[in-house]
N, C-alpha and C positions, 0 to 999 in steps of 0.2 A: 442264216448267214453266219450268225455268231460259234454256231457249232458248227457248220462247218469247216469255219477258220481253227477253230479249236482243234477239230481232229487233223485238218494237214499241221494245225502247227506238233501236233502229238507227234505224228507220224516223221517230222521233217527231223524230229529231235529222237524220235526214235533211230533214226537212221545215222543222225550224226553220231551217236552214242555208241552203235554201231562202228562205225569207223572208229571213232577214237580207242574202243576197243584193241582192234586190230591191228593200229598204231601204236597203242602205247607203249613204252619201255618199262624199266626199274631205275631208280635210283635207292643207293645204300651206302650206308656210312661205316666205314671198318677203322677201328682203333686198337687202342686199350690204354688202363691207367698204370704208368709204370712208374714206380719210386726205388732210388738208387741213392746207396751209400758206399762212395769210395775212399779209400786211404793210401795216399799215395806216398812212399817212401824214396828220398831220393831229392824230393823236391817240396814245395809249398804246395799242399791240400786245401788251406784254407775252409771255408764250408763245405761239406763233403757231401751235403742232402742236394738232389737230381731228382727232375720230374719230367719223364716225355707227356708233349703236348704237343705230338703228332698224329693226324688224324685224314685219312683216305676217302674222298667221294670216288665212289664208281656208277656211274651209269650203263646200261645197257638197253639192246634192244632187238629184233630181227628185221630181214630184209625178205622180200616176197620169196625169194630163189633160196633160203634154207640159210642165207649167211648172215652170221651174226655182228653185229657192232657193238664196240664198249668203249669209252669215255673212260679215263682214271687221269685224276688228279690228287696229288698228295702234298699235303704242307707237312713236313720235317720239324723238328723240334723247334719252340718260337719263330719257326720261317711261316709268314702268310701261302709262300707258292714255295714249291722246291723243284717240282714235275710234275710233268701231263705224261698223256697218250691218245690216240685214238687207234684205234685198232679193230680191223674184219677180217671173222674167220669165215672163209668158204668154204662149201665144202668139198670141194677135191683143188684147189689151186694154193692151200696153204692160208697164211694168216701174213696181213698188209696193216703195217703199221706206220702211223709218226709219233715220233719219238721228242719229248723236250727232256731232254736228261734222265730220264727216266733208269736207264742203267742195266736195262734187262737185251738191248738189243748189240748185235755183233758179237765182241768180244768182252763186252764189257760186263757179260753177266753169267764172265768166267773169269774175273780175275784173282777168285779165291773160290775154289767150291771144295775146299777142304773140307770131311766131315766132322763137327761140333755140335758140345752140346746145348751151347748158347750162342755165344757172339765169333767173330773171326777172330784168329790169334793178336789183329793188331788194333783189333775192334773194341777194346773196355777203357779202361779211365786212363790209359796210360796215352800221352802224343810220341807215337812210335813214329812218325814222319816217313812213312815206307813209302815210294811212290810204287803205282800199280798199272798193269797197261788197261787203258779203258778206250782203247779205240775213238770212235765216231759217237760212241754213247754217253759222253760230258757236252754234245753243241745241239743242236736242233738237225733232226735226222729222221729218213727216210729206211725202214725195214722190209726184209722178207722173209718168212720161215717156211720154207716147205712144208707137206703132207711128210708125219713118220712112213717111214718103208724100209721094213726089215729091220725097226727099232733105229733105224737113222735118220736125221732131221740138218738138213742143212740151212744155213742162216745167213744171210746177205743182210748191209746196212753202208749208208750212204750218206755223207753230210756236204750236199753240191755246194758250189763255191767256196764256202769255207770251214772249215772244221775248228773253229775259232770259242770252242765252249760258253757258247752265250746262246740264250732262249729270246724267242720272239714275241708279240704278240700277233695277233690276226693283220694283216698289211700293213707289219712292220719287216725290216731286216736289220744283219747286226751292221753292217759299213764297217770301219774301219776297224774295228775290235779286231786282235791279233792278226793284221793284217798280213804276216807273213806266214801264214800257215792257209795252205788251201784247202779245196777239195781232199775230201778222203776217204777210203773203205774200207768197209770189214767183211771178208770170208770166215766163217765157220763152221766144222763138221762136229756135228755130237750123235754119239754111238751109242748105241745098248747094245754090243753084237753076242748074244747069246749063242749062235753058234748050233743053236738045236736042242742045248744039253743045257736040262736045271743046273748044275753046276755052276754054270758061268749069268746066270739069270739076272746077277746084283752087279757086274759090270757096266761102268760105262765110260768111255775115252771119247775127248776131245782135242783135236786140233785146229787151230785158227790162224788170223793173221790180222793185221793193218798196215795202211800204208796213206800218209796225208803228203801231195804234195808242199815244198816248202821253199819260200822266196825270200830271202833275208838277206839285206848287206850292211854292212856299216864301211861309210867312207870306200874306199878303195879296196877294205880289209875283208872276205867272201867270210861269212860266220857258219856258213854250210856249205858242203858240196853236195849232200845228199839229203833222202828226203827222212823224214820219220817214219818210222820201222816201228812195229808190236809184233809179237808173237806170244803163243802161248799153247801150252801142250801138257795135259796131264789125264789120271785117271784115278777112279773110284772101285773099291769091289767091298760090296755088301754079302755077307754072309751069316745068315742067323742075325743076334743081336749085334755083330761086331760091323764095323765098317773101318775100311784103311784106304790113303787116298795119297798122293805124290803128287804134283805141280811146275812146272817148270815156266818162268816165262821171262821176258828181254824187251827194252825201249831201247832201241836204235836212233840216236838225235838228230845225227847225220851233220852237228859242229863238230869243228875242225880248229876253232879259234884256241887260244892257250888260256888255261882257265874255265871254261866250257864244260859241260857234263858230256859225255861219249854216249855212256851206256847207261842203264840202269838194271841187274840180273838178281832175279827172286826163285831160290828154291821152298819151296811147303812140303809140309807133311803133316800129316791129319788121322787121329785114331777116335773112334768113341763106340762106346758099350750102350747097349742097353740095358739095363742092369732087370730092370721088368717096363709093365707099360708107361707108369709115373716116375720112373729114377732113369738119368743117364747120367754116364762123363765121359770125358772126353782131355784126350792130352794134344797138342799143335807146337807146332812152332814154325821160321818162317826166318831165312835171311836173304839180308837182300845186300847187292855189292854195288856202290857208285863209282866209277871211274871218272874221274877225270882227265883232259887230256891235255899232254904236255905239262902233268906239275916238274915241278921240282923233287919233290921229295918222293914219297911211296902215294902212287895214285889211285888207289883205292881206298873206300871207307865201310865198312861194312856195320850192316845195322841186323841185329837179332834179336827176337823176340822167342817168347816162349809161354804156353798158356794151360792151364789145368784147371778145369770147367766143370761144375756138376750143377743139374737142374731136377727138380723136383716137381711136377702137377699133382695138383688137387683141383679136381673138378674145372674150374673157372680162373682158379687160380694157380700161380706159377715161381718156384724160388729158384732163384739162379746166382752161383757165387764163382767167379774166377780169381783164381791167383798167378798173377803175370809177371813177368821179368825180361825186361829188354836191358842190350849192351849197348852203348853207341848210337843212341837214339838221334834221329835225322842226322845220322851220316857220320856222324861226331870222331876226333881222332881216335886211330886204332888205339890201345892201349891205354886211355885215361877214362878215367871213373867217374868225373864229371855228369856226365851223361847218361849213366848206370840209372834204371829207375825200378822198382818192385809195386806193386799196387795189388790191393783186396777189393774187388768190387761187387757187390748186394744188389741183387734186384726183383723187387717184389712185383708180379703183373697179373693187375685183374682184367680179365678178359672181357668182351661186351659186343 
């Protein structure tokens, strides 16, 4: 009797072992150790040594029918949580995701695809205060990415109710947080169109859009008539080691109030070499115009940036140095120096 409970209990654990098998996923942890030294001119540097203590769980796993699921959460520098995802790719109906800030869905994981050889032009130690269009991909949101076909991939994203950039937990929601900005979505077309011909093989254009509706009054006084607008349109073409890239993109407020931001308009432009496998650089820059409406005076502010990047690998390791210079930092008036900043920023990253 005793054996053989022994062998169904063998047999009972063989089978579960079995399944768990079958079941099981990955879990994997992706980072690295980066240390940064910047010097910033212009302003107070104060201590200048930086350390990312940012670090990526991704889990994954399959589903009986060939699709796959993955799990990615990331904590950002000193932040415990910054983003999730959950995301299934099938395999001919595209790839279903939810989105908590995550930043890769609709438009918002185009709001610079400038090519660099490190960080984006308004990305290093400098507060260039640019605002950027990010769609529906700063709140808790709903994706979809088409099957590529004919190197084209179209992207849908959706934030129901509200587009109010706040993240939830599991049956929670956000209530009243920016109550006046609703529902809202993002179209996006991203293109390889090669056209048949190597030639044009390192191409690729994108155009998108958003649009959140928007409920806002104060007193008697309408602070919109219309709703929030994004858009965004640019392209990249690679050739050999060289890459060059242009940007265009516009926030629509849809205030009307005096005082009020109208617009927001960002042109880019992006060069970088490969100098061989371990060297590149890269030159950017990047202005952006605020209007406002109904000042009195000249209602624009323009803010410009500009960046000169080279990075270096060895093996595991990584040196990366920009020298940046913006005019008019967050918006600041045309003509004063004030605002003028220059900065050197250092950064060493071991991989892992």
């Amino acid at each position: 009797m005793n054996k053989l409970t022994k062998v169904g209990l063998s047999a009972l654990c063989g089978t579960l072992a079995s399944i768990s098998a079958v079941n099981a996923g990955e879990m994997e942890v992706l980072g690295g150790a980066t240390a940064t030294w910047s010097s910033n001119g212009g302003k107070v540097t104060g201590n200048p040594i930086g350390m990312n203590s940012g670090l990526t769980f991704k889990g994954s796993g399959e589903l009986d029918n060939g699709s796959t699921f993955t799990l990615t959460i990331t904590g950002a520098d000193q932040d415990a949580y910054s983003s999730g995802s959950i995301s299934i790719v099938t395999p001919s109906l595209g790839t279903f995701a939810i989105s908590s800030r995550s930043g890769g869905t609709g438009i918002g994981g185009h709001d610079d695809k400038m090519p660099t050889a490190w960080e984006e032009t308004w990305g290093t130690s400098l507060g260039t205060g640019i605002d950027l269009p990010k769609g529906v991909s700063t709140s808790m949101n709903l994706a979809w990415s088409s099957p590529s076909f004919a190197g084209t991939t179209l992207k849908f994203a959706i934030a129901p109710g509200s587009n109010d950039q706040t993240f939830n937990n599991d049956k929670a929601v956000s209530g009243m947080a920016n109550y006046q900005k609703n529902g809202g979505f993002d179209v996006l077309l991203d293109m390889n169109p090669s056209f048949g011909t190597d030639a044009l093989a390192g191409l690729n254009v994108w155009v998108g859009g958003s649009r959140t509706d928007t409920n806002q009054e104060s007193g008697l006084s309408k602070q919109n008539t219309g709703d929030y607008e994004e858009a965004t349109v640019g392209a990249t073409f690679a050739y050999g080691p060289v890459k060059v890239g242009y940007q265009r993109s516009i926030e629509m407020t849809g205030l009307e109030l005096a005082g009020t931001t109208e617009y927001y308009a960002n042109d880019a432009f992006g060069i970088s070499f490969n100098i061989n496998d371990d060297l590149s650089i890269s030159y950017g820059e990047m202005e952006s115009t605020k209007r406002v409406n109904q000042a009195a005076a000249d209602n624009k502010s323009i803010t410009t940036v500009e960046s000169i990047q080279l990075a270096y690998s060895m093996g595991g390791m990584s040196l990366k140095i920009a020298e940046t210079d913006v005019d008019d930092a967050t918006y600041a008036t045309i003509g004063s120096t004030v605002s003028d900043f220059e900065a050197t920023t250092i950064a060493l990253t071991l991989a892992f």
